[in-house]
C-alpha positions as CSV (number, residue, x, y, z in Angstrom):
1,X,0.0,0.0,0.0
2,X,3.0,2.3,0.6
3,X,3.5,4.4,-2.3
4,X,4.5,8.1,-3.3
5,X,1.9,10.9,-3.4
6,X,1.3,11.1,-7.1
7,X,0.9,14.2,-9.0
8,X,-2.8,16.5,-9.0
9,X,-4.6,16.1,-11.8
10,X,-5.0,20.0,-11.3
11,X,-3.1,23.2,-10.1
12,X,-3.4,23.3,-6.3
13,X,-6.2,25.8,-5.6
14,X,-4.2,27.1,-3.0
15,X,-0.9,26.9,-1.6
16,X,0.7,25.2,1.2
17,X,1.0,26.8,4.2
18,X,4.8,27.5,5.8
19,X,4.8,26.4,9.5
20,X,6.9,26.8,12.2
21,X,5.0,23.9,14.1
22,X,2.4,21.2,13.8
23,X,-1.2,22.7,14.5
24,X,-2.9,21.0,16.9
25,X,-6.7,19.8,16.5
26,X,-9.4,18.7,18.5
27,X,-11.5,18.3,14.7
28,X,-9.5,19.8,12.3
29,X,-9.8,23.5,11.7
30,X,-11.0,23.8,15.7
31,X,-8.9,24.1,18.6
32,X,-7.8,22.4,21.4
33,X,-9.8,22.7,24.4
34,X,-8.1,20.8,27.1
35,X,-8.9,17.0,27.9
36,X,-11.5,15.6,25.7
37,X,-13.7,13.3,26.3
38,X,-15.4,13.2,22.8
39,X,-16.8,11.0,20.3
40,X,-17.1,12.4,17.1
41,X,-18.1,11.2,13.6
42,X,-18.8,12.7,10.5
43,X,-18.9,12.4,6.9
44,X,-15.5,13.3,4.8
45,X,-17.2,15.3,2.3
46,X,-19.1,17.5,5.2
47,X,-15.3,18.8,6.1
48,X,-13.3,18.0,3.2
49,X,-15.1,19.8,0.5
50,X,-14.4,22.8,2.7
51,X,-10.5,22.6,2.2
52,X,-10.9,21.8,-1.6
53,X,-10.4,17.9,-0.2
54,X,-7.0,18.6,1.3
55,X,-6.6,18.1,4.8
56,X,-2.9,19.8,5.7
57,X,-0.7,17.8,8.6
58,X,-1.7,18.5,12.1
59,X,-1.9,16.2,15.3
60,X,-4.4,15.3,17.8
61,X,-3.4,15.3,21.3
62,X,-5.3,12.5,23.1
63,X,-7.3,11.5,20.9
64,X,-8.1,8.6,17.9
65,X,-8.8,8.4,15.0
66,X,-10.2,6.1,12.3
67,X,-11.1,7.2,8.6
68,X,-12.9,5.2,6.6
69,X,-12.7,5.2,2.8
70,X,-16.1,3.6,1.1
71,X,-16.1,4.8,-2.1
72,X,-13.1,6.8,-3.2
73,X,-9.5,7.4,-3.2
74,X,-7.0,9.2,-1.0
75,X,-3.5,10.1,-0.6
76,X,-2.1,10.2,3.1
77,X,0.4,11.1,5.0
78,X,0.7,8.9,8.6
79,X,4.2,11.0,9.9
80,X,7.1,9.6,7.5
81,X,4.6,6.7,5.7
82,X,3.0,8.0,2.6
83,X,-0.3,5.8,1.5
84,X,-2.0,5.8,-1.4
85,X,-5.1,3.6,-1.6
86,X,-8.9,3.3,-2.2
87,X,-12.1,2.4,-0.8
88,X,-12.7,0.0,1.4
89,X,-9.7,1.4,3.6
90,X,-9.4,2.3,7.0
91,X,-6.5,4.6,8.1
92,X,-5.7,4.5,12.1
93,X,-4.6,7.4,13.1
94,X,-2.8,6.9,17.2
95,X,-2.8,10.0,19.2
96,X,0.4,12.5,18.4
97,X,0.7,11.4,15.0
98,X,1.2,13.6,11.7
99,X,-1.5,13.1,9.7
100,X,-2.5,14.8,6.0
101,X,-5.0,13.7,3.3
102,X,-6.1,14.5,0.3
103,X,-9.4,12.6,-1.7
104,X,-10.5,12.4,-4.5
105,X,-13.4,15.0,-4.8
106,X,-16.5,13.3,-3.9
107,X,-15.2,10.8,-1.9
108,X,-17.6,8.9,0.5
109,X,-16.6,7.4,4.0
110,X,-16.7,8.5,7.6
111,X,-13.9,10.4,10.4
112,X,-14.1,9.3,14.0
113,X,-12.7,11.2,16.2
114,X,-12.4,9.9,20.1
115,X,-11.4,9.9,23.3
116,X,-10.0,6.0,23.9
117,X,-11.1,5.9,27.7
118,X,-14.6,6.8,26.5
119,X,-15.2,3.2,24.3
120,X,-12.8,1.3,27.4
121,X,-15.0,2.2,30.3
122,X,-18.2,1.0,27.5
123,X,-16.9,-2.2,26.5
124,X,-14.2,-3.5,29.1
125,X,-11.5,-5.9,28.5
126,X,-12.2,-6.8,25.0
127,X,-12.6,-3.1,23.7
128,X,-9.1,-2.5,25.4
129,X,-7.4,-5.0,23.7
130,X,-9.2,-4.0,20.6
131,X,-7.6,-0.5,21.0
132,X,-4.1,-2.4,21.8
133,X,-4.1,-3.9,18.5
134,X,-5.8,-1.9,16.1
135,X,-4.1,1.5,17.3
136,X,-0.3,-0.4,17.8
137,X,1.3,2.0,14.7
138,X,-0.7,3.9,12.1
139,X,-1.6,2.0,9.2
140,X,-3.8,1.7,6.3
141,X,-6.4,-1.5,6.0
142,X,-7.0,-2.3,2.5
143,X,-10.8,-4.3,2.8
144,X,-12.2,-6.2,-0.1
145,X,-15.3,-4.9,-1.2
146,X,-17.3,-7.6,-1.7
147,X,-16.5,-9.4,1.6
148,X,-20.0,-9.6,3.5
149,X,-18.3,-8.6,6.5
150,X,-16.7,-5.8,5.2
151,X,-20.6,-4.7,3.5
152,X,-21.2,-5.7,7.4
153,X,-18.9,-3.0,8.8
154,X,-20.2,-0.2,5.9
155,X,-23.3,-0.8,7.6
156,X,-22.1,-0.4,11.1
157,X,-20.7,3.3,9.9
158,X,-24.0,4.5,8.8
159,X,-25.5,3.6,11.6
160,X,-22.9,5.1,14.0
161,X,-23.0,8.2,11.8
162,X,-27.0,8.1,11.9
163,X,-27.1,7.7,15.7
164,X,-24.6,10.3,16.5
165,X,-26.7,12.8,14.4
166,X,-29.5,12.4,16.8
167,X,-27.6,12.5,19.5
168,X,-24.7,15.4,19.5
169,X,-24.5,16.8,22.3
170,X,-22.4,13.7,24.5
171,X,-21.7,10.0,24.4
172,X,-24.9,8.3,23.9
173,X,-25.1,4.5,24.8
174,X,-25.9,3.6,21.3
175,X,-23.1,5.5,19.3
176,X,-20.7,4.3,21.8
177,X,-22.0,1.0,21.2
178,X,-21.8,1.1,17.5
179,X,-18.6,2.6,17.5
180,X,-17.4,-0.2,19.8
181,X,-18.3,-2.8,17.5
182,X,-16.4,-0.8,14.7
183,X,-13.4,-0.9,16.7
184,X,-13.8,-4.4,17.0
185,X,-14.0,-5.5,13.9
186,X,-11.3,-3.7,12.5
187,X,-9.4,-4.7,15.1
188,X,-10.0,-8.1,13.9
189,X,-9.0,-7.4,10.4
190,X,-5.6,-6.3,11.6
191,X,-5.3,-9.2,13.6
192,X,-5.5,-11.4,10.8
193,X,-3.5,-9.0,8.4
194,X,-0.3,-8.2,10.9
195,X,-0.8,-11.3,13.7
196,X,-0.4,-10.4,16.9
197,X,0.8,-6.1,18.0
198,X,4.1,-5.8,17.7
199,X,6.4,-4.0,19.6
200,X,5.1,-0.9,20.3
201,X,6.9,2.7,19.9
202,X,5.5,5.7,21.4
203,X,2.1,6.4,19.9
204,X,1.0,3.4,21.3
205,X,2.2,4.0,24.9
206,X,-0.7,6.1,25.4
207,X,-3.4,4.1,24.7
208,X,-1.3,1.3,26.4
209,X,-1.4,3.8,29.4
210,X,-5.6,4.1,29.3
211,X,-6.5,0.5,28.8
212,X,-4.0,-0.3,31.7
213,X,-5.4,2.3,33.9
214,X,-9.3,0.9,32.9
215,X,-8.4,-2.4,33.9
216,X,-6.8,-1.3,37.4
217,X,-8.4,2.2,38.6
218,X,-10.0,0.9,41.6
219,X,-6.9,-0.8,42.7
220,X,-5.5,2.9,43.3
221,X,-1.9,1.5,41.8
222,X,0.6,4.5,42.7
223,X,1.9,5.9,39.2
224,X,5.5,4.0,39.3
225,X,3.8,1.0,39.3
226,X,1.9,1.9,36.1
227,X,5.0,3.1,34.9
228,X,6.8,-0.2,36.0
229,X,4.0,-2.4,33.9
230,X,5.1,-0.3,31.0
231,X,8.1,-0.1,31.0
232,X,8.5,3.4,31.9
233,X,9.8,5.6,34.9
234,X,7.0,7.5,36.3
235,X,8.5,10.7,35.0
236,X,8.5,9.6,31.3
237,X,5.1,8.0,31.9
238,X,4.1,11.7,33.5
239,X,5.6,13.5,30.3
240,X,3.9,11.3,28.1
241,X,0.8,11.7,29.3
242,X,1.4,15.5,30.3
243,X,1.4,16.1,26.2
244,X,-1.6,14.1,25.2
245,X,-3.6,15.5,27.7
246,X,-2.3,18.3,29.4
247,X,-2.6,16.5,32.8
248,X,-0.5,14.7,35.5
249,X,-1.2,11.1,35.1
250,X,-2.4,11.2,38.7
251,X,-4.8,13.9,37.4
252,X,-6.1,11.2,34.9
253,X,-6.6,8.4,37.1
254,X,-8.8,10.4,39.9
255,X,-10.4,11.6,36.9
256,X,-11.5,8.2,36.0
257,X,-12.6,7.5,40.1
258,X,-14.8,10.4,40.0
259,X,-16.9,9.3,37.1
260,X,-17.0,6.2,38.3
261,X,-18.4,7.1,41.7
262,X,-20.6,9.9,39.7
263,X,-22.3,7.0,37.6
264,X,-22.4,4.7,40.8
265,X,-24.0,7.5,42.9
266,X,-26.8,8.0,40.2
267,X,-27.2,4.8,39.2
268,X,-26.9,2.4,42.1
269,X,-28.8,2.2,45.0
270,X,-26.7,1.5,47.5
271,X,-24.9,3.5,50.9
272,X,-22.3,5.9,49.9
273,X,-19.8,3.9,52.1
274,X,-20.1,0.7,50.4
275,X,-19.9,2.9,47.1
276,X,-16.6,3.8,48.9
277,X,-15.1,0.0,49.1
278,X,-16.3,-0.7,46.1
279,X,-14.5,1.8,44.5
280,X,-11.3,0.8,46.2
281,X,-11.4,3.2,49.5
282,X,-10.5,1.3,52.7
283,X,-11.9,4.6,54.7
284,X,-15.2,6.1,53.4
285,X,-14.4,9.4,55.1
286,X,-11.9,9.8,53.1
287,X,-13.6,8.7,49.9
288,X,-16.0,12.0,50.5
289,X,-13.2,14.3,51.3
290,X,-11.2,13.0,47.7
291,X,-14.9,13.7,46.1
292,X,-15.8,16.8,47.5
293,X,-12.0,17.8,46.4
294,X,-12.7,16.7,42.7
295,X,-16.5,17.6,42.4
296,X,-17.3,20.3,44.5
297,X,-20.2,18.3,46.3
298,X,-20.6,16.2,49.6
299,X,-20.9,12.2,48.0
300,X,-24.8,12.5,49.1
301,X,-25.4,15.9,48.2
302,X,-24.3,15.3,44.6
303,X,-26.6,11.8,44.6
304,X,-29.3,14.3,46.1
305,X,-28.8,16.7,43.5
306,X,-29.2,14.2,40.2
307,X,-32.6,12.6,42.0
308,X,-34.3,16.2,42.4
309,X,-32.8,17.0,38.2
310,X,-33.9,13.5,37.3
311,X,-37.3,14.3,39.2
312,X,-37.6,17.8,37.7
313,X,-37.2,16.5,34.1
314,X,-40.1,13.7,34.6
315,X,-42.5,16.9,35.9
316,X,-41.9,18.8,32.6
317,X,-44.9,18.8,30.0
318,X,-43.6,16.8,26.9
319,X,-43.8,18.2,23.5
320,X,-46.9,16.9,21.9
């Protein structure tokens, strides 16, 4: 699939920019705003046809990506690997990587643009090591079109696309779900392309980083050890994820404890102390001073809080 960008059919409609640094891009076009935790899809054409179908190199700080390529042809650029290919293709974009594209006008697929620790606390172990292999290096996936399963998986992108639509605002269940299974499956076709990951450089420590801290959050590992498990000091495993995010990694695993006592406080029924030891805290004191630290809110007065929203939006007249 490797091969070198080949001429344009026409004069460039406008000319590359000079820059003294990569931009960096929440979507492309739109600025950073701290640590996402997004899932985004769209069409290519909706974005591309904007930029006369040429996407200049930038990076994404945190986040992954996945194009898809239905119909189509494109020319990338995945930092040093140029790829020219068409549709069905998937490009994997890891976070921090140097990406550029240009299409063929009129070419029909699908961007998704995420936060990894958004489909890992969905889908568990298996969507982790999903993201472990499908997001080991950036690559391009080469599909043939008349596989079922690959029909199967064009399917799966409309929907995703079609359920996002309806629901922009934040992760809904069922985007994340479809999105999930999307992961999934093209995490299975790189399985049976490249066999198992390989070793992996650093645009793969980061994801590496989130599936490890999914799988062990409630455990309350200090950061050497999660540095230790891979392969890391703490400081380099702090600078690494410093850049993605813009956080400490202790920043990023509290984070993760607080939405998980947030969804636990809403959701389940239970005292707030044995929320506490299920979440890993030997003293639930202390589990409500760490939450009023992070949230703001007493444990019970944030519970209290979501019941009497929850109760105000079941009094409101619906829209006939």
């Amino acid at each position: 699939m490797s091969a070198p960008f080949s001429p344009r059919p026409k004069p460039p409609a406008r000319p590359r920019r000079t820059l003294r640094r990569l931009p960096v891009f929440a979507l492309y076009g739109e600025g950073r705003s701290g640590f996402l935790r997004m899932l985004h899809i769209e069409s290519i054409v909706s974005r591309s046809r904007l930029y006369d179908w040429e996407i200049d190199a930038h990076v994404h700080h945190g986040l992954h990506q996945l194009l898809w390529v239905w119909q189509g042809s494109v020319h990338a650029l995945l930092d040093e690997t140029r790829i020219q290919g068409s549709g069905p293709l998937a490009l994997v974009v890891p976070p921090g990587v140097a990406h550029a594209f240009r299409f063929a006008p009129h070419t029909e697929g699908y961007v998704l643009t995420f936060d990894a620790s958004v489909l890992a606390e969905q889908g568990g172990s298996a969507i982790g090591t999903a993201l472990h292999t499908l997001f080991a290096t950036p690559t391009a996936l080469p599909l043939p079109a008349q596989d079922a399963a690959v029909q199967q998986l064009q399917t799966l992108w409309q929907a995703l696309h079609a359920e996002a639509q309806q629901h922009p605002a934040a992760p809904h269940p069922v985007p994340l779900w479809l999105a999930c299974s999307v992961l999934w499956h093209l995490a299975q076709w790189r399985s049976r392309c490249d066999g198992p990951p390989r070793v992996q450089g650093r645009h793969a420590l980061y994801t590496r980083w989130l599936v490890l801290v999914e799988k062990r959050y409630t455990e309350h590992w200090p950061i050497p050890r999660y540095a230790d498990q891979l392969g890391l000091s703490a400081e380099r495993l702090n600078r690494l994820v410093r850049a993605e995010t813009g956080h400490s990694a202790q920043h990023v695993v509290h984070a993760r404890l607080v939405r998980e006592a947030c969804r636990l406080l809403v959701h389940v029924q239970a005292p707030v102390s044995q929320l506490a030891f299920d979440l890993g805290f030997s003293d639930p004191a202390y589990f409500s001073r760490f939450f009023r630290r992070h949230t703001g809110q007493a444990p019970a007065a944030y519970r209290q809080a979501a019941v009497a929203a929850e109760a105000g939006n079941e009094s409101m007249p619906k829209n006939s």
